[in-house]
MMTF fields as JSON, N, C-alpha, C and O atoms, coordinates in Angstrom:
{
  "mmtfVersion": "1.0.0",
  "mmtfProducer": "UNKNOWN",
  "numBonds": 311,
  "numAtoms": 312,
  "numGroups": 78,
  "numChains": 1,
  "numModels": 1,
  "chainsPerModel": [1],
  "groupsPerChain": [78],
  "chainIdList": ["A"],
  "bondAtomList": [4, 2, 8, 6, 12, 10, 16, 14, 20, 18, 24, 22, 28, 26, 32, 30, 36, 34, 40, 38, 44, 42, 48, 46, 52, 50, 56, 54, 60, 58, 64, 62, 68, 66, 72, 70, 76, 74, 80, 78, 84, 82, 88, 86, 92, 90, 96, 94, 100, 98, 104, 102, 108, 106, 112, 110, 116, 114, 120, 118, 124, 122, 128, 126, 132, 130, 136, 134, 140, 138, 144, 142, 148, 146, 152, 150, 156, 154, 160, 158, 164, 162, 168, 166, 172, 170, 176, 174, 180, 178, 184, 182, 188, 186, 192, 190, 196, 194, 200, 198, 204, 202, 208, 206, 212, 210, 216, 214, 220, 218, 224, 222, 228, 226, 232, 230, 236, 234, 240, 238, 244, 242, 248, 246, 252, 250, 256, 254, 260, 258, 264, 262, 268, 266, 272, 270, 276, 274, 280, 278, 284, 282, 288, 286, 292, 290, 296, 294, 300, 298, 304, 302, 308, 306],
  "bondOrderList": [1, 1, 1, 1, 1, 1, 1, 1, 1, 1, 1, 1, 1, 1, 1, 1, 1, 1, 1, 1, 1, 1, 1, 1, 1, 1, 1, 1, 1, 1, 1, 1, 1, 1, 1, 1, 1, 1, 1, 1, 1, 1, 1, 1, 1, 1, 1, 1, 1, 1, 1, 1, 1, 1, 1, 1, 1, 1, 1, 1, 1, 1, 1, 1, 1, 1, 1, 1, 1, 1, 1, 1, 1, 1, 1, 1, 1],
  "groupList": [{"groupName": "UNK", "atomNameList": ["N", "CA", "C", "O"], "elementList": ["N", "C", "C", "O"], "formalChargeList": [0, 0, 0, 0], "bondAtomList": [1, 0, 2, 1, 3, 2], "bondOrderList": [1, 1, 2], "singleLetterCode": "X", "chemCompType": "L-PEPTIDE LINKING"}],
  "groupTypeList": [0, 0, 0, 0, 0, 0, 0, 0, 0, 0, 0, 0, 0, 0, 0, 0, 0, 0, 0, 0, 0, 0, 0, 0, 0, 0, 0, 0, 0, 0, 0, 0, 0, 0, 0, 0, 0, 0, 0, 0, 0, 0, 0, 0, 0, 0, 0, 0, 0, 0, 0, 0, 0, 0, 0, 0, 0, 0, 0, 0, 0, 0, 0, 0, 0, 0, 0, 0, 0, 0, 0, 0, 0, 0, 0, 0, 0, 0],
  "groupIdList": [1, 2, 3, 4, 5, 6, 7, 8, 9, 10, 11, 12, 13, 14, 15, 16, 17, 18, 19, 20, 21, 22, 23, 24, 25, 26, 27, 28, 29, 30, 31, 32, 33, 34, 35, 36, 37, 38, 39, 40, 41, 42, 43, 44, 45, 46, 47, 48, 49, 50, 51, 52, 53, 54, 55, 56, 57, 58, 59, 60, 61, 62, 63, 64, 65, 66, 67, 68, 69, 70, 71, 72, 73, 74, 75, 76, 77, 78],
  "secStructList": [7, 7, 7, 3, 3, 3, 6, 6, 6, 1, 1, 7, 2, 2, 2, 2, 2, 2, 2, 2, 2, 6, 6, 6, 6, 7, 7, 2, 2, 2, 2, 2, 2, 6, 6, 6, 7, 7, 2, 2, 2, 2, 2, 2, 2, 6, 6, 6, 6, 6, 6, 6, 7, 7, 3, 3, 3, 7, 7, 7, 7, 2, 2, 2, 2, 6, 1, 7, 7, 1, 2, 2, 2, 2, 2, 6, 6, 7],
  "xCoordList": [35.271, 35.204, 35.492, 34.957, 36.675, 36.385, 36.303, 37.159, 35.761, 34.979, 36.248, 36.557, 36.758, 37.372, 36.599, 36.298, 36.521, 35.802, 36.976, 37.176, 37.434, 38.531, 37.488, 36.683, 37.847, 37.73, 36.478, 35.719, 36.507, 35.53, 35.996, 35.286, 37.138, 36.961, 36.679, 37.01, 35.993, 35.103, 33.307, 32.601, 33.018, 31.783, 31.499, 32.28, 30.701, 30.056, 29.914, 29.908, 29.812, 29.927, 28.468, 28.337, 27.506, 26.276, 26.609, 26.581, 26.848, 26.87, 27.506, 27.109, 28.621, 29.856, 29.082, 29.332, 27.936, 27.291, 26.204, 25.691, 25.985, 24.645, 25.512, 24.909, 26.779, 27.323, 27.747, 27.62, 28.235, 28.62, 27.528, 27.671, 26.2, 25.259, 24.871, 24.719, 24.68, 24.257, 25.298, 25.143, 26.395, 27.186, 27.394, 27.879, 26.653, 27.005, 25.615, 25.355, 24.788, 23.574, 21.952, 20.968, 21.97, 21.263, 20.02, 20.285, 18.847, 17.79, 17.557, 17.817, 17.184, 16.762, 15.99, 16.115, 15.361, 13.92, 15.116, 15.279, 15.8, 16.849, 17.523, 17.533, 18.219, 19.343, 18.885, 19.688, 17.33, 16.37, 16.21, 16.437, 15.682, 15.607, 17.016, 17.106, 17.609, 19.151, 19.521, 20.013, 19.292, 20.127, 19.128, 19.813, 17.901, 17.028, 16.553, 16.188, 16.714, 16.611, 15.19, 14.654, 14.57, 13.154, 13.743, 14.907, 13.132, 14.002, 14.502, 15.202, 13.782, 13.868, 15.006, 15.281, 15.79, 17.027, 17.835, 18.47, 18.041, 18.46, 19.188, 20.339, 17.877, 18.095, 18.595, 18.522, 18.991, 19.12, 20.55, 20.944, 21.149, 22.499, 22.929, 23.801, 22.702, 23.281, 23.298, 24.019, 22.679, 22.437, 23.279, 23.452, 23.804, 24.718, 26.141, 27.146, 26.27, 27.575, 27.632, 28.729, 26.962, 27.179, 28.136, 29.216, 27.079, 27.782, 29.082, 28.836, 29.801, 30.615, 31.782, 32.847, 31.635, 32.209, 33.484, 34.637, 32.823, 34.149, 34.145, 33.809, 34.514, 35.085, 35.041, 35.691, 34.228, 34.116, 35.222, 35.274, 36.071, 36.634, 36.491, 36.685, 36.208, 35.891, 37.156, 37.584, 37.599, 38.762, 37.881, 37.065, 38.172, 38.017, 38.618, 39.454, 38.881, 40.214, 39.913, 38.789, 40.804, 41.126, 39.898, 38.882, 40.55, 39.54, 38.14, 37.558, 37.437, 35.908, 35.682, 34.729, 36.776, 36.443, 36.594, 36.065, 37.158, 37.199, 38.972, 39.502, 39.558, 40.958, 42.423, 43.231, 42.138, 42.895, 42.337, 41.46, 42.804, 42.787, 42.749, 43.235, 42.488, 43.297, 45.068, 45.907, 45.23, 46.927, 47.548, 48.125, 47.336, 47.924, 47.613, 48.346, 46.917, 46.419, 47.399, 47.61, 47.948, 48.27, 49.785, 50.512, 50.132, 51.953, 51.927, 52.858, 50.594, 51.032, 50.133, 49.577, 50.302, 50.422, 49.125, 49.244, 48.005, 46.549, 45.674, 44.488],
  "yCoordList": [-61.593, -61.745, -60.388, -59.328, -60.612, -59.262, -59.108, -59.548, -58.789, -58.447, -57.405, -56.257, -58.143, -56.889, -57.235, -58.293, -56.069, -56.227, -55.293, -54.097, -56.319, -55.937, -56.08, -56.949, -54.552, -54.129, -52.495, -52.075, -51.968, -51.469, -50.418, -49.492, -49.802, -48.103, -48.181, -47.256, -49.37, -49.575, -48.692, -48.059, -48.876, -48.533, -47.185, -46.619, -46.943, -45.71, -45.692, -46.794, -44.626, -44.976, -45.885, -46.795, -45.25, -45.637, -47.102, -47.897, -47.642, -48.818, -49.804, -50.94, -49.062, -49.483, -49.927, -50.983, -48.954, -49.581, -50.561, -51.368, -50.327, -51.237, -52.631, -53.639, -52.904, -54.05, -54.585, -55.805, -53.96, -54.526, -54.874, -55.797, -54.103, -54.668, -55.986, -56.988, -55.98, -57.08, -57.971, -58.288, -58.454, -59.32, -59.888, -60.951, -58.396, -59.102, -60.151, -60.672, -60.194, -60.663, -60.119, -60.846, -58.531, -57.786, -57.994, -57.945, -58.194, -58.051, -56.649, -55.475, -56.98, -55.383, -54.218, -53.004, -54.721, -54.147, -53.534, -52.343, -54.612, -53.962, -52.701, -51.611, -53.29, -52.125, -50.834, -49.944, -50.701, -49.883, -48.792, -47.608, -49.413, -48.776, -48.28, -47.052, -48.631, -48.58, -46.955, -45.983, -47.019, -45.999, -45.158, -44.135, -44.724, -44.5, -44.302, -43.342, -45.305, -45.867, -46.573, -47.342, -46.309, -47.411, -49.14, -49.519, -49.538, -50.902, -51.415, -52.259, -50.489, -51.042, -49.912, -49.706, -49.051, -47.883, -49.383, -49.834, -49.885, -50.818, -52.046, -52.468, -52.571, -54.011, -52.829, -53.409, -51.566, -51.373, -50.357, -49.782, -50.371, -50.353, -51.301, -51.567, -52.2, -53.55, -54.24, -55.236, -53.904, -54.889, -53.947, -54.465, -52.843, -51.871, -52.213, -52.027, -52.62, -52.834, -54.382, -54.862, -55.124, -56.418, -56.295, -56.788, -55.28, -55.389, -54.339, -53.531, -54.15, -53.565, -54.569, -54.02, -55.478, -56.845, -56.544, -56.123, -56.893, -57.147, -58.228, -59.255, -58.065, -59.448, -59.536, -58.629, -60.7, -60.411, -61.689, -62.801, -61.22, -61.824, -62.059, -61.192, -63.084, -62.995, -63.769, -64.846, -63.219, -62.974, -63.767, -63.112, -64.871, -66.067, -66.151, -67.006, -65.761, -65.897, -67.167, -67.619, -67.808, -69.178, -69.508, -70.203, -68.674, -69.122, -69.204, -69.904, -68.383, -68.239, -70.044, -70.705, -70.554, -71.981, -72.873, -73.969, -72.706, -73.575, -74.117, -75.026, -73.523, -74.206, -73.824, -74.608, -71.981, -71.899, -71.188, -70.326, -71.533, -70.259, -68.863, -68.609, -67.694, -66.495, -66.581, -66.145, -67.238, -66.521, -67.176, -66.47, -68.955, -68.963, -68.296, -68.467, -67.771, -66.68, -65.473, -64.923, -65.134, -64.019, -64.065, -63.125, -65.213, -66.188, -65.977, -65.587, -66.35, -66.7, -65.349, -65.361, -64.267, -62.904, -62.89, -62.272, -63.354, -63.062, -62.22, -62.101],
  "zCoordList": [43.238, 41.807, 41.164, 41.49, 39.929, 39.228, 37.463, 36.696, 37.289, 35.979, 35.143, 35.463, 34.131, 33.018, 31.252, 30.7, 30.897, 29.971, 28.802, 28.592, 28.36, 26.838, 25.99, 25.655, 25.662, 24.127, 24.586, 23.712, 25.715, 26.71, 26.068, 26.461, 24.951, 24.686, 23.33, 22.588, 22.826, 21.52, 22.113, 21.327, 23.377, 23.863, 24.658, 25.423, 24.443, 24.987, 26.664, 27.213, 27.405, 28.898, 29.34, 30.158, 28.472, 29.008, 28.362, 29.301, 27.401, 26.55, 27.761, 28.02, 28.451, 29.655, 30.815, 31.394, 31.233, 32.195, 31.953, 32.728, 30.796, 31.144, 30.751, 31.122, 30.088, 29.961, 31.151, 31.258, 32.101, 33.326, 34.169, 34.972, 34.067, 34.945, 34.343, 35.042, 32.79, 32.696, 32.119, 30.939, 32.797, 32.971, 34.453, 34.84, 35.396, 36.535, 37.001, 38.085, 35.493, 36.107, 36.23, 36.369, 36.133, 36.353, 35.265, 34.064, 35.653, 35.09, 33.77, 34.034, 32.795, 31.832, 32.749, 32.586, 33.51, 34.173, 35.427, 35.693, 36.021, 37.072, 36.814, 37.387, 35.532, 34.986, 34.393, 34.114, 34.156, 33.636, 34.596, 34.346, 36.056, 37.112, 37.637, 37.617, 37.883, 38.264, 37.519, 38.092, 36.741, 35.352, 35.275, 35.262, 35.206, 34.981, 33.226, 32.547, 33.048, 31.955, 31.505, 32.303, 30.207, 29.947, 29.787, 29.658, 29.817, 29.187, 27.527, 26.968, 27.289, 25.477, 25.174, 23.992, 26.356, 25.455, 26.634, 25.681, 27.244, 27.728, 26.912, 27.026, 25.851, 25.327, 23.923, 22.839, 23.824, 22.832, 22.666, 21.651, 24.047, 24.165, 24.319, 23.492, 25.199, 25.481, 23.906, 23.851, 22.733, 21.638, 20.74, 19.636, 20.85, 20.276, 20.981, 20.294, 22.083, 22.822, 22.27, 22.557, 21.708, 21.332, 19.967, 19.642, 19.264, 18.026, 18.03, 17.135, 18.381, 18.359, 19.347, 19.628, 19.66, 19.829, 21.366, 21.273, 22.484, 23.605, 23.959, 23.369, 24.937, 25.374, 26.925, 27.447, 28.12, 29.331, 29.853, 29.329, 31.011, 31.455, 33.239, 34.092, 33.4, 35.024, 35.798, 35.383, 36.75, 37.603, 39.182, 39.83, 39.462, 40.415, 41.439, 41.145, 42.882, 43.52, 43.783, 43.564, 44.237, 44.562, 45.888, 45.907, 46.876, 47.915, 47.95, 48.778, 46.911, 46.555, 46.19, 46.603, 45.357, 44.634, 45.686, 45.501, 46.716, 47.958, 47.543, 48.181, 46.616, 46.269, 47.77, 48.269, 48.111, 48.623, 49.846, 49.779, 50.764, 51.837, 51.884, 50.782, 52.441, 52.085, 52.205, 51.418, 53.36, 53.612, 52.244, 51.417, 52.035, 50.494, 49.31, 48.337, 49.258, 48.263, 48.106, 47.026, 49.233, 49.312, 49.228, 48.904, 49.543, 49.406, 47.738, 47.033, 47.335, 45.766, 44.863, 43.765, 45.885, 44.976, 44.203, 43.145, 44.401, 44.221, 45.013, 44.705]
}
């Protein structure tokens, strides 16, 4: 799986990470520890990277969905 996030040089680096952790899922309390971060400068970049508006796009290869194999995957340049 891969993660692009358009509109990512509207945000700050720290704003950058804590958006990707918590897109990939990551708990406040996770991404707190992770960064060494409290949690409330956490819900308060992540709520600053909101308003300043991107956009997450997640990238699927075929074979993860059970659609293709690897070798056809790789015939059809994924």
């Amino acid at each position: 799986m891969q993660i692009e996030i358009r509109g990512a040089e509207k945000l700050s680096f720290r704003e950058r990470q804590v958006v990707t952790l918590k897109e990939m899922g990551y708990s406040t309390e996770r991404i707190a520890a992770k960064l060494k971060l409290s949690p409330s400068s956490v819900g308060t970049l992540y709520n600053r990277a909101r308003s300043k508006g991107y956009q997450v796009v997640i990238v699927i290869p075929g074979h993860n969905l059970g659609l293709f194999d690897v070798e056809e995957e790789e015939e059809l340049g994924e």
